[in-house]
DRENDO-1510 file (C-alpha; in Angstrom, 1 decimal, always signed):
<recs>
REC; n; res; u; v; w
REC; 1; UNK; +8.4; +15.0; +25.8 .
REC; 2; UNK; +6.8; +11.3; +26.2 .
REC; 3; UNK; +8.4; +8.6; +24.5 .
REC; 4; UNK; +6.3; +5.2; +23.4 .
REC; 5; UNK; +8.7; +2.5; +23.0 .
REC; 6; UNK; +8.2; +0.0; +20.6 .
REC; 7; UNK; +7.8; -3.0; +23.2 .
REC; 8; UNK; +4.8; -1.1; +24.8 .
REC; 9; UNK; +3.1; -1.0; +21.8 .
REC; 10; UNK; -0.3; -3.0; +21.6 .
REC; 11; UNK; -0.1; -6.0; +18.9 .
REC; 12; UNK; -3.1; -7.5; +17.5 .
REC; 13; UNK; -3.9; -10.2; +14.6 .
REC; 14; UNK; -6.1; -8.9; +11.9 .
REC; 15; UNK; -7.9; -10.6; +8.5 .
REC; 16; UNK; -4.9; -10.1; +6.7 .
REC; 17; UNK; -1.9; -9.9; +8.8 .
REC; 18; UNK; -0.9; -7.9; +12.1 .
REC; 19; UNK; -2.1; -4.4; +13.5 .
REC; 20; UNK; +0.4; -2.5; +16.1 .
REC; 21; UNK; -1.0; +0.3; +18.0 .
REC; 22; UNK; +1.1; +2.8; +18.3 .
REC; 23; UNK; -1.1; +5.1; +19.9 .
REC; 24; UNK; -4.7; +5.4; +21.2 .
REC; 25; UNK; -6.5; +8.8; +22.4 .
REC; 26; UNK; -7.9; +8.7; +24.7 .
REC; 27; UNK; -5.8; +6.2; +26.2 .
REC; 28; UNK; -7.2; +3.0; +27.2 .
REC; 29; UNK; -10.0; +3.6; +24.2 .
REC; 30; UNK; -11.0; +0.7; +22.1 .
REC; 31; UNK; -10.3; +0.6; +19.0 .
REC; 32; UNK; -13.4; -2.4; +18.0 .
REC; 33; UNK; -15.9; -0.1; +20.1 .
REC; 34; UNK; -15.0; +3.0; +17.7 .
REC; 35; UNK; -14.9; +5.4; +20.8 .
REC; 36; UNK; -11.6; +7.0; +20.2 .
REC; 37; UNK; -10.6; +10.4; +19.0 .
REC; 38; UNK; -7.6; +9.4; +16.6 .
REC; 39; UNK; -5.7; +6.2; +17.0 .
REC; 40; UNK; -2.1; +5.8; +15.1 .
REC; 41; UNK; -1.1; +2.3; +14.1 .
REC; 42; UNK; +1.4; +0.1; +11.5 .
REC; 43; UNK; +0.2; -2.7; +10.0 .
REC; 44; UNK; +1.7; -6.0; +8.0 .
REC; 45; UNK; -0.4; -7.9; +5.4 .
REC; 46; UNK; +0.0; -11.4; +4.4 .
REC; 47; UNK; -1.6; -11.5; +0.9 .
REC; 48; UNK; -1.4; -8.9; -1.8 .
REC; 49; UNK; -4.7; -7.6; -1.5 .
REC; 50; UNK; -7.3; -6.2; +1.2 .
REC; 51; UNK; -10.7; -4.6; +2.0 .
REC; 52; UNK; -11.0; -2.1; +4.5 .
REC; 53; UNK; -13.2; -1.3; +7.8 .
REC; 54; UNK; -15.6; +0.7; +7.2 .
REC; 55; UNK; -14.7; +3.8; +9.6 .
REC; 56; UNK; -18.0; +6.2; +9.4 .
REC; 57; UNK; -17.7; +9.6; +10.7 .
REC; 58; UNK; -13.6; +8.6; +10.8 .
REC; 59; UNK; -10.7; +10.1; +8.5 .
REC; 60; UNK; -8.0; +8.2; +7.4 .
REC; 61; UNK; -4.1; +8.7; +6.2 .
REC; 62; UNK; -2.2; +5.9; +5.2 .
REC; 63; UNK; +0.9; +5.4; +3.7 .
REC; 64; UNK; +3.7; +2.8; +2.6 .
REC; 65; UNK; +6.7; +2.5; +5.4 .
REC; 66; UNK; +7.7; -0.6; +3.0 .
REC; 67; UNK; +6.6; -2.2; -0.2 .
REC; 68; UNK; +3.8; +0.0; -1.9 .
REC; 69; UNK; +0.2; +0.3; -1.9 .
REC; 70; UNK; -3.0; +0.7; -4.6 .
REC; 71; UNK; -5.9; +2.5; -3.3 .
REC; 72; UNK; -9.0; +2.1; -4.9 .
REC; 73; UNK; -12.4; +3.3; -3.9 .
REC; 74; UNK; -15.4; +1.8; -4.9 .
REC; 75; UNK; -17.1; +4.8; -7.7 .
REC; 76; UNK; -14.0; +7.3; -6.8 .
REC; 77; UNK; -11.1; +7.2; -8.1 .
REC; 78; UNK; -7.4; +4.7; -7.3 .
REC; 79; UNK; -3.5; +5.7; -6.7 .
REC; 80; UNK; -0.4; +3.8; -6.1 .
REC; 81; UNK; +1.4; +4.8; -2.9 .
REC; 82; UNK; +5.4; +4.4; -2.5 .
REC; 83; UNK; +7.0; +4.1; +0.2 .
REC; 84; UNK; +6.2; +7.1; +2.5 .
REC; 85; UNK; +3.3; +8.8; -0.1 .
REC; 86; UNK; +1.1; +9.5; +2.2 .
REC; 87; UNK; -3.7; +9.8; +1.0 .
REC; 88; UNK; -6.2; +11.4; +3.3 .
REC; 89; UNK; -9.6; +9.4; +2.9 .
REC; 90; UNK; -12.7; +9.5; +4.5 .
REC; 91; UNK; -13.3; +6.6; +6.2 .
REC; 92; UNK; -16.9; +5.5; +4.9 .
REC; 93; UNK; -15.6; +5.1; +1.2 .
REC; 94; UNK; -15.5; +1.2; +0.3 .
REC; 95; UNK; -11.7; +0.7; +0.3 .
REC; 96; UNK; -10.1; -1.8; -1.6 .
REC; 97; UNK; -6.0; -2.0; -1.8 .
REC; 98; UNK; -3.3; -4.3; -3.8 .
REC; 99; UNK; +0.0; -4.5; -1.9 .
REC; 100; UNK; +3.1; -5.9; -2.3 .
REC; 101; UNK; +3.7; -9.2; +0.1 .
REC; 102; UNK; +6.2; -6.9; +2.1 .
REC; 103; UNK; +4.2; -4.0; +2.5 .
REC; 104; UNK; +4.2; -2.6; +5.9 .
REC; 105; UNK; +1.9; +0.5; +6.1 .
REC; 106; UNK; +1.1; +3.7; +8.4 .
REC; 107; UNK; -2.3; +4.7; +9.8 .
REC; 108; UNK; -3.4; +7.9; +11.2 .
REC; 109; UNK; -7.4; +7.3; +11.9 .
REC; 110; UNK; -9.1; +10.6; +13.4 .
REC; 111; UNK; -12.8; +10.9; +14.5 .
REC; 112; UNK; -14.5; +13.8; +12.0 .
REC; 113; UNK; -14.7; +17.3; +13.1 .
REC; 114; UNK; -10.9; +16.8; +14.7 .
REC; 115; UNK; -8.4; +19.7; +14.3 .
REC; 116; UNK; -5.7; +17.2; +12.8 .
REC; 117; UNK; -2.9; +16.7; +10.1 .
REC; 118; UNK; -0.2; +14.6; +8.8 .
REC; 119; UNK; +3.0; +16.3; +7.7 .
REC; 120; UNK; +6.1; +13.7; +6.5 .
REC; 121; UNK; +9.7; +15.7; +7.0 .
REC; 122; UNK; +12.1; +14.5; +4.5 .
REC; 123; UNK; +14.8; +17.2; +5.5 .
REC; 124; UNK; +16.0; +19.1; +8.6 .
REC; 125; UNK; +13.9; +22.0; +9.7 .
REC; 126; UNK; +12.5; +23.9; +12.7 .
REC; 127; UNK; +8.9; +21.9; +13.3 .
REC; 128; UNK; +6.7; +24.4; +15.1 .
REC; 129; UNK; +3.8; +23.6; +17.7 .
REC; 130; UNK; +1.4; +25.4; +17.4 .
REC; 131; UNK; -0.8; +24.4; +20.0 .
REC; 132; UNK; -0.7; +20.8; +18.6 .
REC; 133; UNK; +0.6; +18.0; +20.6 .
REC; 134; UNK; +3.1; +16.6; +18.2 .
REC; 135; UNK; +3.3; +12.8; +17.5 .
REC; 136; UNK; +6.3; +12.2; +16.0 .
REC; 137; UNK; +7.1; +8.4; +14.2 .
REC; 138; UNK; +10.3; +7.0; +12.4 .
REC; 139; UNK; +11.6; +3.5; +11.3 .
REC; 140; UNK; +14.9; +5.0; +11.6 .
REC; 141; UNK; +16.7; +6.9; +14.5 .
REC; 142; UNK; +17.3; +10.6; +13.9 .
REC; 143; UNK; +18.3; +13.8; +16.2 .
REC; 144; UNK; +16.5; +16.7; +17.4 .
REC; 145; UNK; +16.9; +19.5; +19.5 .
REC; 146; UNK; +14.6; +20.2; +22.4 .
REC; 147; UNK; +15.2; +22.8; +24.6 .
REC; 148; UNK; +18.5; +23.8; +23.1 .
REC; 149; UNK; +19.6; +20.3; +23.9 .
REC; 150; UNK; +20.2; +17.6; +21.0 .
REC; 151; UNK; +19.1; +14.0; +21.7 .
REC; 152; UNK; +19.0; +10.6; +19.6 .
REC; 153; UNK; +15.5; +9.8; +18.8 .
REC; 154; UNK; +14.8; +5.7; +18.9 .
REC; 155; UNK; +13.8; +3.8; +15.8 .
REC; 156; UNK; +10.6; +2.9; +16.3 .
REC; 157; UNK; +9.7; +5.2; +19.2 .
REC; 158; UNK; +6.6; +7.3; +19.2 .
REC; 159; UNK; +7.3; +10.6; +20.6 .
REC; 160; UNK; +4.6; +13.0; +22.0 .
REC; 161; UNK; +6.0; +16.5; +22.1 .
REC; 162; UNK; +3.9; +19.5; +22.9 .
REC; 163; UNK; +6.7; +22.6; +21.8 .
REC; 164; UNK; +8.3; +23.6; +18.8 .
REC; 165; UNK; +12.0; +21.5; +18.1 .
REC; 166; UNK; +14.2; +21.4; +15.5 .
REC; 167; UNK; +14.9; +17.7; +13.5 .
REC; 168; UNK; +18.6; +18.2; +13.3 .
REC; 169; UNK; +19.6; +14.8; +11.1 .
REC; 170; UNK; +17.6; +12.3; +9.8 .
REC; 171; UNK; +18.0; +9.9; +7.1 .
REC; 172; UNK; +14.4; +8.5; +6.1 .
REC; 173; UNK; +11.5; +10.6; +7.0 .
REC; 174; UNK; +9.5; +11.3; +9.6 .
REC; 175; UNK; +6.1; +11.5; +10.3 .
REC; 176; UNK; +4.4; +13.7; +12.5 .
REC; 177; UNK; +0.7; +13.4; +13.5 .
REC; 178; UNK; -0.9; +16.8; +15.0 .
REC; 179; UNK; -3.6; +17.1; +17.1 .
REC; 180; UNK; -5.5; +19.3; +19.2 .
</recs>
C-alpha cells in the first residue's frame, strides 16, 4: 500500500477555479500535453457555471464531493448530480455544467481502450483486487484491514492498494478508481 498525502498533491489554477491532482499515470505525465493514461483530480469553481475541455479519445467520471452539479451535453441529454452521484462521459461530448458556488467535484479521466472503473462504497464490505491497482479516495478518515491488520485511513489521502481489503468503518463514501 502507497499512500498520497494531501500536501504532495499538485495544485493548479484553472478558468474557473482550482484543479488538484491527485494522481497522474504515468507519473510525471502532463496533463496539458494529453499523454497520460488516467489522471485523478478534485476541482473548486468560482462561478456557477462551466465548459469543459474537450478530452478526445479520453473517458470521464465526475461527481459532486460538495455542492451539486448539472451536466448537460450539447444534442444528448443533462442530469443533476448530488453529492457523490457519480456520470461516465466520453470526453469529446461539448460539456456544459451549472454548479452550486461551493461545489467541489471529483475527476477520474482515463485514455480510451483502458481496463478501468469507478465504484463509490457507501457501506463496509470486502473490496476485492482483482488484478486492478486500487485507488482508493475519501474526504473523510475511515478504517480498513490490510493483511489482517486494521489501520486509520487519512482524510484526504489517496491510497494505491494492489490486494483485496476489507473497509471496516466509514462514515461518507469512498471512492475507488481501478485500473489495470
Amino acid at each position: 500500500m502507497r499512500e498520497i498525502k494531501k500536501t504532495d498533491f499538485k495544485v493548479t489554477e484553472w478558468s474557473g477555479g482550482k484543479t488538484t491532482e491527485l494522481y497522474i499515470l504515468p507519473e510525471g505525465a502532463d496533463f496539458s500535453k494529453r499523454d497520460f493514461d488516467f489522471r485523478i483530480s478534485s476541482a473548486s469553481f468560482t462561478g456557477t457555471s462551466s465548459n469543459f475541455s474537450d478530452f478526445y479519445g479520453y473517458q470521464r467520471y465526475i461527481l459532486p464531493l460538495q455542492g451539486f452539479i448539472d451536466v448537460k451535453y450539447e444534442g444528448l441529454y443533462d442530469r443533476h448530480l448530488e453529492v457523490f452521484e457519480a456520470e461516465y462521459f466520453d470526453g469529446r461530448w461539448k460539456t456544459y455544467s451549472e454548479n452550486s458556488l461551493d461545489t467541489l467535484d471529483y475527476n477520474f479521466i482515463v485514455r480510451n481502450g483502458s481496463n478501468a472503473t469507478m465504484e463509490i462504497v457507501r457501506e463496509a464490505k470486502e473490496v476485492k483486487a482483482d488484478g486492478y491497482k486500487l485507488y482508493v479516495f475519501s474526504p473523510q478518515a475511515y478504517k480498513a484491514e490490510l493483511n489482517g491488520e486494521v489501520k486509520e485511513m487519512n482524510a484526504w489521502s489517496l491510497y494505491i492498494i494492489e490486494e483485496d481489503f476489507k473497509i471496516t468503518d466509514l462514515k461518507k463514501p469512498i471512492i475507488i478508481c481501478k485500473y489495470k
